[in-house]
ZAGU-107842 format. One record per residue (C-alpha): residue number from 1; chain; y, x, z. Coordinates in nm, 4 decimals. Layout:
ZAGU-107842
+-----+-------+----------+----------+----------+
!  nr ! kette !       yy !       xx !       zz !
+-----+-------+----------+----------+----------+
! NUM !     A !        Y !        X !        Z !
...
+-----+-------+----------+----------+----------+
END
This chain:
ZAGU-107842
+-----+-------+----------+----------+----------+
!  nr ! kette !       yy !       xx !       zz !
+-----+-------+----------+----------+----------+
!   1 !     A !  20.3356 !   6.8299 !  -4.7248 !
!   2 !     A !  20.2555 !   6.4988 !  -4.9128 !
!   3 !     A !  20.3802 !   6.2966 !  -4.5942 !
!   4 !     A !  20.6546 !   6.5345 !  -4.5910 !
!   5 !     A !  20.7468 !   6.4415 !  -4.9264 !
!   6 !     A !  20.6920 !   6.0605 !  -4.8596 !
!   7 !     A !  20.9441 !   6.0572 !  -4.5978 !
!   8 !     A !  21.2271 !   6.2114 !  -4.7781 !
!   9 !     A !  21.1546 !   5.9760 !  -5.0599 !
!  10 !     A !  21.1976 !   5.7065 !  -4.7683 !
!  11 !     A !  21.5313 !   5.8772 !  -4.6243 !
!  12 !     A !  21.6750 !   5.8756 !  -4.9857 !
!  13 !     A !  21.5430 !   5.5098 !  -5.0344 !
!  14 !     A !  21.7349 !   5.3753 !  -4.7343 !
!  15 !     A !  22.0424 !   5.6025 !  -4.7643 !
!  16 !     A !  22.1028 !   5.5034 !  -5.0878 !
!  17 !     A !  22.1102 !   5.1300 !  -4.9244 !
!  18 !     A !  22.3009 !   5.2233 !  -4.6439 !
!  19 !     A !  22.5480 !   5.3683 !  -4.8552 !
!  20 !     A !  22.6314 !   5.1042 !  -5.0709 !
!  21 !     A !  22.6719 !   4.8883 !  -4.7415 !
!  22 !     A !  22.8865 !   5.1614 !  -4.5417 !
!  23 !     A !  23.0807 !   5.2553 !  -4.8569 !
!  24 !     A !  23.2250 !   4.8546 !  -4.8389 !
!  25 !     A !  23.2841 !   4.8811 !  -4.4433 !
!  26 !     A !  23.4941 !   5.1836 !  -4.5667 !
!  27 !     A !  23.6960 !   4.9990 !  -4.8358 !
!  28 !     A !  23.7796 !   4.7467 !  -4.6169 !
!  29 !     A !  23.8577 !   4.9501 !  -4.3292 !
!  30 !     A !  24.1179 !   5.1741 !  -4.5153 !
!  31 !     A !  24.2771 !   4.9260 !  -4.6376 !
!  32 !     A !  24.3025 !   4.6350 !  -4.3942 !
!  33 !     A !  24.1809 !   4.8037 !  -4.0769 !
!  34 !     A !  23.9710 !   4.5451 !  -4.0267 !
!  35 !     A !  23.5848 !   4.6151 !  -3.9210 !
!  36 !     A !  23.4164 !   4.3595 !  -4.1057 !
!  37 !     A !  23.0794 !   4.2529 !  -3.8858 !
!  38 !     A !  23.0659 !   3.9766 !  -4.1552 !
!  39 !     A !  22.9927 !   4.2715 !  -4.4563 !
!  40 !     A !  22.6144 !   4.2917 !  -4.3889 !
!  41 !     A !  22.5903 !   3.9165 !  -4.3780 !
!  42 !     A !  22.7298 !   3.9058 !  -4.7288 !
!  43 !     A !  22.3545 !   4.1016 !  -4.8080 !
!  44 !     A !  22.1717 !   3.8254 !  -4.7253 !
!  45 !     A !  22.4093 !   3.6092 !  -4.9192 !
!  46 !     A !  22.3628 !   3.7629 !  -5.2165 !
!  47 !     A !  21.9486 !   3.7461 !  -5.1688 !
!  48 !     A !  21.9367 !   3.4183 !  -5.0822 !
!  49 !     A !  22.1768 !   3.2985 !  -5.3916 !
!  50 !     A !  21.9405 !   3.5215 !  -5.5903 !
!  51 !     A !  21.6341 !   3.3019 !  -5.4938 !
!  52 !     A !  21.7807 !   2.9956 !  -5.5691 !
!  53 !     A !  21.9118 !   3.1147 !  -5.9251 !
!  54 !     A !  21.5279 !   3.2831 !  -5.9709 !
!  55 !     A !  21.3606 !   2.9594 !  -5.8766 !
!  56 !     A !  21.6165 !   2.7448 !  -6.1296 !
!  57 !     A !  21.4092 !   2.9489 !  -6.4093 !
!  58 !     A !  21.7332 !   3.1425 !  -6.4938 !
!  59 !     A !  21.6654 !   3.5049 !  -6.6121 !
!  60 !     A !  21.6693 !   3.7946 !  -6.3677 !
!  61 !     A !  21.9427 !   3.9983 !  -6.5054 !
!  62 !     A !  22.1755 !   3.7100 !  -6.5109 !
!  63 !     A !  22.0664 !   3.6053 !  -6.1829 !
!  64 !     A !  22.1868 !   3.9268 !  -6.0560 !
!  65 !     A !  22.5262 !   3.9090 !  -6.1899 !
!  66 !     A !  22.5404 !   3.5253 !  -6.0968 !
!  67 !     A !  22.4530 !   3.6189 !  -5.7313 !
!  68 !     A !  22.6853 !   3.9589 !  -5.7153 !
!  69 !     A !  22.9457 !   3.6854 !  -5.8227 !
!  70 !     A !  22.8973 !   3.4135 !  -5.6007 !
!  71 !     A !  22.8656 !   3.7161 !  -5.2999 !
!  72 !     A !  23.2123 !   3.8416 !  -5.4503 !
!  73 !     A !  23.4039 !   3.4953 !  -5.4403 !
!  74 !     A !  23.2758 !   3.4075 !  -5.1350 !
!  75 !     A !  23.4040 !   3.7452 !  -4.9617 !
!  76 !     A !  23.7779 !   3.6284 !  -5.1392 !
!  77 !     A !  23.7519 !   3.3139 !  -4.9942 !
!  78 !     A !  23.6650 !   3.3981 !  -4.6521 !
!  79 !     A !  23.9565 !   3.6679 !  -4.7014 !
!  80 !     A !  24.1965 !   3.3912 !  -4.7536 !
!  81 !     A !  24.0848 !   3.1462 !  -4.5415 !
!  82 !     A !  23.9559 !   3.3262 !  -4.2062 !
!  83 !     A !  24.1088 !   3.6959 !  -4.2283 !
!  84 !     A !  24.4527 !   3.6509 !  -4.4092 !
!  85 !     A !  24.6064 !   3.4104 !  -4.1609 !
!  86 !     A !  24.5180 !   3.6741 !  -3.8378 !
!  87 !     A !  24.6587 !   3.9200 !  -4.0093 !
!  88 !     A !  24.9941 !   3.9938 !  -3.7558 !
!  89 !     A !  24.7299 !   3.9076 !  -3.4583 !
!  90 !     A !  24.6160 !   4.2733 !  -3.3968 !
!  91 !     A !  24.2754 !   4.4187 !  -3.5276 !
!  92 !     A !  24.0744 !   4.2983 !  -3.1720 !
!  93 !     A !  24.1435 !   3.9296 !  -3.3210 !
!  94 !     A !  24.0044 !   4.0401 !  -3.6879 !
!  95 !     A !  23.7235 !   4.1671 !  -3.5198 !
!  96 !     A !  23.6032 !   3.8726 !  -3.3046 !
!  97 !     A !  23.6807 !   3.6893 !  -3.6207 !
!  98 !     A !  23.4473 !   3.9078 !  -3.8252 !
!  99 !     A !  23.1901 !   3.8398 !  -3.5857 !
! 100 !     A !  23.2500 !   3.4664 !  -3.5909 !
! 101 !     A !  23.2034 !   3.4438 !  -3.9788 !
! 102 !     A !  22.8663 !   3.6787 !  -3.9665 !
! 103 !     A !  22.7335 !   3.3924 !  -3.6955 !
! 104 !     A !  22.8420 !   3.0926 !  -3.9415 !
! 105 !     A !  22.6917 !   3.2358 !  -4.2203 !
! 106 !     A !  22.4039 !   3.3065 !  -3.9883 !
! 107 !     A !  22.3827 !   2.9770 !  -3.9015 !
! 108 !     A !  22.4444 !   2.7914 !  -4.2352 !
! 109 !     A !  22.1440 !   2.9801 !  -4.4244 !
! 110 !     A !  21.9308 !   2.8779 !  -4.1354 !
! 111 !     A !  22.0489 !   2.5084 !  -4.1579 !
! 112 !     A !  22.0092 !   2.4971 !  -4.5146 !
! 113 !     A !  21.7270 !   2.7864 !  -4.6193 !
! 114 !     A !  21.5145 !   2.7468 !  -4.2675 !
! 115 !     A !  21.4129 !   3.0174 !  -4.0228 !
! 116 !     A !  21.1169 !   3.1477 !  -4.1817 !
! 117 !     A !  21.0817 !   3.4362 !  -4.4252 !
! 118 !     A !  21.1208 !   3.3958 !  -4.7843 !
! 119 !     A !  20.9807 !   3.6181 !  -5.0663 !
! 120 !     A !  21.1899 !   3.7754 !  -5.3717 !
! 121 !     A !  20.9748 !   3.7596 !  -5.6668 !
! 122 !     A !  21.1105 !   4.0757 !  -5.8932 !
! 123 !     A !  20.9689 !   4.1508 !  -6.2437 !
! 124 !     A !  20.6449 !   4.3042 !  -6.2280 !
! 125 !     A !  20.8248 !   4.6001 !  -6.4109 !
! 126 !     A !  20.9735 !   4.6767 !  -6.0579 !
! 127 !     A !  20.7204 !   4.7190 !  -5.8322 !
! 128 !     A !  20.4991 !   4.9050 !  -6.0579 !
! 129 !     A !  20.4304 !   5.2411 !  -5.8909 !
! 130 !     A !  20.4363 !   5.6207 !  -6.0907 !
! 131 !     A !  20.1952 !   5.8703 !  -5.9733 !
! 132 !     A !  20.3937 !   6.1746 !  -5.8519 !
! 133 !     A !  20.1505 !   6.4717 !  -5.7709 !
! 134 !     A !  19.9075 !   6.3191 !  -5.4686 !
! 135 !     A !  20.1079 !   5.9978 !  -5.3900 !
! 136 !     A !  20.2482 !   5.7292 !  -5.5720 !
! 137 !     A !  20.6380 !   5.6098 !  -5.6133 !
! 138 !     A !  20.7277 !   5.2417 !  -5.6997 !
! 139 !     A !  20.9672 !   5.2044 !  -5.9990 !
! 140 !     A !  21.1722 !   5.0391 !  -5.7009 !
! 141 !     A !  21.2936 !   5.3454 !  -5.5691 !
! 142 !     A !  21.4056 !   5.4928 !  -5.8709 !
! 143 !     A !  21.6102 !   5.1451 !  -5.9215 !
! 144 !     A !  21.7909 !   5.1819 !  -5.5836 !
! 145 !     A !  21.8698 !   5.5287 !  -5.6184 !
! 146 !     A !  22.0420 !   5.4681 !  -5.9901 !
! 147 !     A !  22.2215 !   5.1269 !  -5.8538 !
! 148 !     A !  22.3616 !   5.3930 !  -5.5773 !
! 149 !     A !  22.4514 !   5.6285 !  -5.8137 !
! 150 !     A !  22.6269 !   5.4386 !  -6.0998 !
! 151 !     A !  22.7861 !   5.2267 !  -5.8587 !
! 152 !     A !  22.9409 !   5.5158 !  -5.7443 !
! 153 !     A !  23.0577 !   5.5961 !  -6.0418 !
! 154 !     A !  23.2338 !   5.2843 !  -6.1429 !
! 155 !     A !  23.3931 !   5.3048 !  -5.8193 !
! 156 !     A !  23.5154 !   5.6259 !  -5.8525 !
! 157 !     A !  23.6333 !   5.5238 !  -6.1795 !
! 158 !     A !  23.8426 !   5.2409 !  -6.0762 !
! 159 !     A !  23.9631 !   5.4502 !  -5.7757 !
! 160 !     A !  24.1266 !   5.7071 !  -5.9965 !
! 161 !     A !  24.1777 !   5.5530 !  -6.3248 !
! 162 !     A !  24.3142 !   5.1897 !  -6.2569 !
! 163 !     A !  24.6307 !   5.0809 !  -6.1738 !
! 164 !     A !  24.4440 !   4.8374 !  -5.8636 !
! 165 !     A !  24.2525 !   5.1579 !  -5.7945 !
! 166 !     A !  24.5738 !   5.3279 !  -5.7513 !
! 167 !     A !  24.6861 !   5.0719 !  -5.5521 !
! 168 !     A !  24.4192 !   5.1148 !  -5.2894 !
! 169 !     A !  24.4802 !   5.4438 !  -5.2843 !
! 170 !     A !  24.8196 !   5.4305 !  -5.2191 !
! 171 !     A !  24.7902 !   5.1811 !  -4.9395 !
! 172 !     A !  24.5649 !   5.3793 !  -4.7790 !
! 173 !     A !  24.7318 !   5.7002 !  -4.7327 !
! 174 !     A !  25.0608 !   5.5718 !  -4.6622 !
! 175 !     A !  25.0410 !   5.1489 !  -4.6614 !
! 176 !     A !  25.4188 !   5.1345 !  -4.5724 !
! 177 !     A !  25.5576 !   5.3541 !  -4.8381 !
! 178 !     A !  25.3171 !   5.1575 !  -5.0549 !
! 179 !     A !  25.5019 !   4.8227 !  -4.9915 !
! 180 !     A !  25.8505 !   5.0131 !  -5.0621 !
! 181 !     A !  25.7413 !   5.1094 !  -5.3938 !
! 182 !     A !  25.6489 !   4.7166 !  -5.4697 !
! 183 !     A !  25.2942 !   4.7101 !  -5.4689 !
! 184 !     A !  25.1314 !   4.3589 !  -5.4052 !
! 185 !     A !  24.9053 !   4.4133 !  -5.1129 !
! 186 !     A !  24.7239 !   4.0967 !  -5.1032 !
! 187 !     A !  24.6227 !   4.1514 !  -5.4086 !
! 188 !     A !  24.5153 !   4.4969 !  -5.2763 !
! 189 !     A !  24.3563 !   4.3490 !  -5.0108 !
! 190 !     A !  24.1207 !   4.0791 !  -5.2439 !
! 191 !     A !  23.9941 !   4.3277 !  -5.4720 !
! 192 !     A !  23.9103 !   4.5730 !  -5.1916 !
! 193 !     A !  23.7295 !   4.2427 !  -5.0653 !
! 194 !     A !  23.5667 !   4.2041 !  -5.4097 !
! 195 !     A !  23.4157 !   4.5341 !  -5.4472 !
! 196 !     A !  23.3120 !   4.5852 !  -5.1203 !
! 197 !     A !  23.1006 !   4.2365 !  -5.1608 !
! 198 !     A !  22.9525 !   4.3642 !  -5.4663 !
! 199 !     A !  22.8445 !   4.6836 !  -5.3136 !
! 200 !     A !  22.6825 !   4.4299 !  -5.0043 !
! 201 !     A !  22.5184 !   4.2322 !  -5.2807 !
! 202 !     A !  22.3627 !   4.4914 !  -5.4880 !
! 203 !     A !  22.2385 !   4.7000 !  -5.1799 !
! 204 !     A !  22.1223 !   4.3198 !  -5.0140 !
! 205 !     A !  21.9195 !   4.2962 !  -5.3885 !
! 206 !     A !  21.7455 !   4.5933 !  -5.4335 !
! 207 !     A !  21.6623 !   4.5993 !  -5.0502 !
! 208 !     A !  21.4883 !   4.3030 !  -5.0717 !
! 209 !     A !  21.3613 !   4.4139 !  -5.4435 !
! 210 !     A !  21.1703 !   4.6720 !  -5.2616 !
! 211 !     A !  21.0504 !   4.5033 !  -4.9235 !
! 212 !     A !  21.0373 !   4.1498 !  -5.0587 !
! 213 !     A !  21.0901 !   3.9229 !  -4.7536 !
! 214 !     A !  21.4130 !   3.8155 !  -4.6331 !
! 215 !     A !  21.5367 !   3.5998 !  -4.3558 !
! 216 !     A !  21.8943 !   3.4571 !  -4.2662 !
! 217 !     A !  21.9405 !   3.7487 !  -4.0144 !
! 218 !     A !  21.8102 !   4.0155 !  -4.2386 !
! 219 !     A !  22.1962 !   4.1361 !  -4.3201 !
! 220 !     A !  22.3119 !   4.1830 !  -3.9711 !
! 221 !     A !  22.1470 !   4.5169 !  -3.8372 !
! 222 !     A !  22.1423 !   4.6736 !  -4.2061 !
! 223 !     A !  22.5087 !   4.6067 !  -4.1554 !
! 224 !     A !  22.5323 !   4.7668 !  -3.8193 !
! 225 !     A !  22.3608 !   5.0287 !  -3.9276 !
! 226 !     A !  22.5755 !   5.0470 !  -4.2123 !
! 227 !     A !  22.8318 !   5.0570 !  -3.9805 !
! 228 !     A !  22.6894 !   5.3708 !  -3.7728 !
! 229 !     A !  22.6856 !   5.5372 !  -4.0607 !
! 230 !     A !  23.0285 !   5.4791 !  -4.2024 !
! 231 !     A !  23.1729 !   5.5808 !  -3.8339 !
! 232 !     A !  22.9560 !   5.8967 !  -3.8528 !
! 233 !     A !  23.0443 !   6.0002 !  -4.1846 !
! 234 !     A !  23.4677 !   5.8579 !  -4.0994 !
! 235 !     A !  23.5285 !   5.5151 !  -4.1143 !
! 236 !     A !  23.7938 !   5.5157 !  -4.3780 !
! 237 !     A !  23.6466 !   5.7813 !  -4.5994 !
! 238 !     A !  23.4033 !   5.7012 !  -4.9185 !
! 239 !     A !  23.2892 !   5.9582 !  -4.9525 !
! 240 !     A !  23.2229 !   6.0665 !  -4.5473 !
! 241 !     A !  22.9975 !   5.6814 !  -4.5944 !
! 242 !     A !  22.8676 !   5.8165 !  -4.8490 !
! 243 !     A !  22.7159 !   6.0945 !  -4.6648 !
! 244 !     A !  22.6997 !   5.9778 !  -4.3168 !
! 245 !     A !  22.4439 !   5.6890 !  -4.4831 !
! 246 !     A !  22.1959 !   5.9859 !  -4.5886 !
! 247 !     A !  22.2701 !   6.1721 !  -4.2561 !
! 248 !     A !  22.1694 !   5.8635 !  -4.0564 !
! 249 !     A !  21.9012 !   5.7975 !  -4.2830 !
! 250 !     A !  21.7334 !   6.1160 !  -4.2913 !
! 251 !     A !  21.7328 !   6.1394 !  -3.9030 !
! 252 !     A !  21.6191 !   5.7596 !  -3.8561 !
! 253 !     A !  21.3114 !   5.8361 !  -4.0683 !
! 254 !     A !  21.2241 !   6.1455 !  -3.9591 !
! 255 !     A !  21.2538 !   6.0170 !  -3.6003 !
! 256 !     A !  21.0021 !   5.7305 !  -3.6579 !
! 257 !     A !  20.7646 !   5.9486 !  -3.8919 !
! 258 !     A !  20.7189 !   6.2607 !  -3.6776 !
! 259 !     A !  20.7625 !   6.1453 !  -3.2698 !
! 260 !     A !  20.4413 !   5.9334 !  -3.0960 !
! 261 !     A !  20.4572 !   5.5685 !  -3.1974 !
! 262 !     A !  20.5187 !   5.4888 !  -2.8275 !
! 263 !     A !  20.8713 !   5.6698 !  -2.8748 !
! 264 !     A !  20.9045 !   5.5798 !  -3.2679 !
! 265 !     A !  20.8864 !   5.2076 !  -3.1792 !
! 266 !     A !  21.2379 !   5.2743 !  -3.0301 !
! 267 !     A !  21.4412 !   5.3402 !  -3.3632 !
! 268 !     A !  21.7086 !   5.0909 !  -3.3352 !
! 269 !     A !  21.7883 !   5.2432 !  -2.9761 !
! 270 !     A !  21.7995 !   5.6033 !  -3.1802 !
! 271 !     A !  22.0163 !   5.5128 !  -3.4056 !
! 272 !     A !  22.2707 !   5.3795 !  -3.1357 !
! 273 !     A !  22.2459 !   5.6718 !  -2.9183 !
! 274 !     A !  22.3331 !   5.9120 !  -3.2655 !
! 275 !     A !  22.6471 !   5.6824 !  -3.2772 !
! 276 !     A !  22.7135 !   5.7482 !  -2.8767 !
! 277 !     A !  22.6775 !   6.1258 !  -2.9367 !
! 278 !     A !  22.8969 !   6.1215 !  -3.2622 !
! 279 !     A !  23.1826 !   5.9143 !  -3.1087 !
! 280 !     A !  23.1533 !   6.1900 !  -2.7577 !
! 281 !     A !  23.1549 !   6.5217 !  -3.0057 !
! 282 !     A !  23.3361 !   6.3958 !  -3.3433 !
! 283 !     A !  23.5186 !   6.0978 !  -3.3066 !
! 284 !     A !  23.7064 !   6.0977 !  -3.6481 !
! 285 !     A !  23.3188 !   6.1574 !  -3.8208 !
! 286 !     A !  23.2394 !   6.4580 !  -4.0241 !
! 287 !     A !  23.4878 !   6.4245 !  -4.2631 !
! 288 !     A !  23.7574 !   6.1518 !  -4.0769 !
! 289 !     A !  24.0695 !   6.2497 !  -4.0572 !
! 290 !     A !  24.2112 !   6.2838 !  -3.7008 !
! 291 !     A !  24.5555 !   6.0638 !  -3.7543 !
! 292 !     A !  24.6161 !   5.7060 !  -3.7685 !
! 293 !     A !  24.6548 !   5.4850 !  -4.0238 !
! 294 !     A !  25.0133 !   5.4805 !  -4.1731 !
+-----+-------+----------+----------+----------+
END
């Protein structure tokens, strides 16, 4: 029962992660209907800018914000510099894009940051652990499950009580009657750019806040994964990557923690074949919708 308990401590642990991660894929996607490959890169962007701020002595909380900022601008400019031209190319164009700016940022951290892993030194308020009946629960977990939640909230927030929230929404359900009623979609399109990257960053943080080593290529099969779990829940929907993140989640840990290591060892290749067998059954995800984007 204990390791029973363990494991859906674990599942909630990395589908609150995911979900920060997939919920971004899905601003993006409804708005743009682009599939950014680049959004899981942003993670590691966010870490790494993190590090540096930590080891300039500057205070943890406002290293945080400094590196959720620098994530954020850095999304806007790539926006405007790699995306926003392509635009009228067709999506297939965005997308090899996408995947060109994950490999340059890739490729820059390496150049500048080196190959080798790197460990996040968090407060030792954070990795304290609370004894919960016969096992024991790092202050970590509790952290990444209340980042999930109010993040959430402030999103939801902004989705239904701001006029750029409004916006977004408008754009998405019907992006053509949106531009006859006036509404700026670049400007749209940055801030739906801006949150998602703040979403990457704070999931990329309290990732590493709980497993401590990071690499340049640590953002790229979170971000998959991310993806898979935005597709399963319907890429589009917030709240279907919301709950395709715990979905995917649950089953990846349960998968590893229950089958023979000889079969466990192949987790990745479960997770792809859960994204096969959702595409072949549900297309649209559990709660897509099946029509195309206005």
């Amino acid at each position: 029962m204990n390791f029973f308990i363990a494991e859906i401590i674990n599942a909630i642990k990395l589908g609150s992660i995911y979900a920060l991660i997939a919920i971004g894929y899905s601003i993006v996607y409804s708005i743009l209907g682009l599939i950014n490959f680049a959004h899981g890169d942003l993670m590691m962007v966010a870490v790494y800018s993190l590090w540096v701020l930590m080891n300039l002595k500057i205070p943890f909380a406002l290293a945080v914000i400094l590196a959720v900022i620098i994530t954020m601008l850095l999304a806007i400019i790539t926006e405007r510099v790699a995306y926003r031209p392509l635009l009228n190319n067709g999506e297939e164009t965005l997308i090899i894009t996408s995947l060109a700016v994950s490999i340059l940022l890739q490729s820059i951290s390496q150049a500048v940051f080196g190959i080798d892993n790197k460990a996040l030194k968090v407060p030792v308020f954070f990795t304290k652990r609370i004894q919960i009946a016969d096992f024991t629960v790092s202050v970590m977990n509790f952290v990444i499950l209340a980042v999930t939640i109010v993040s959430v909230i402030v999103l939801a927030f902004i989705l239904k009580k701001t006029r750029i929230g409004l916006a977004m929404r408008a754009i998405k359900d019907n992006s053509l009657a949106a531009d006859f009623m006036g509404i700026n979609r670049k400007a749209v399109i940055v801030a739906a750019f801006g949150i998602g990257s703040a979403l990457a960053a704070l999931a990329g943080i309290t990732y590493t806040g709980e497993y401590v080593s990071f690499d340049p290529q640590m953002g790229f099969m979170l971000g998959i994964k991310a993806f898979i779990a935005a597709v399963i829940g319907g890429l589009g929907s917030i709240t279907g990557a919301a709950l395709g993140a715990f979905v995917l989640a649950f089953l990846e840990i349960f998968f590893a923690g229950y089958l023979p290591d000889s079969i466990a060892s192949y987790q990745t290749v479960f997770v792809f074949l859960i994204l096969i067998l959702v595409l072949l059954v549900r297309p649209d995800g559990l709660l897509g919708k099946n029509a195309k984007r206005s």
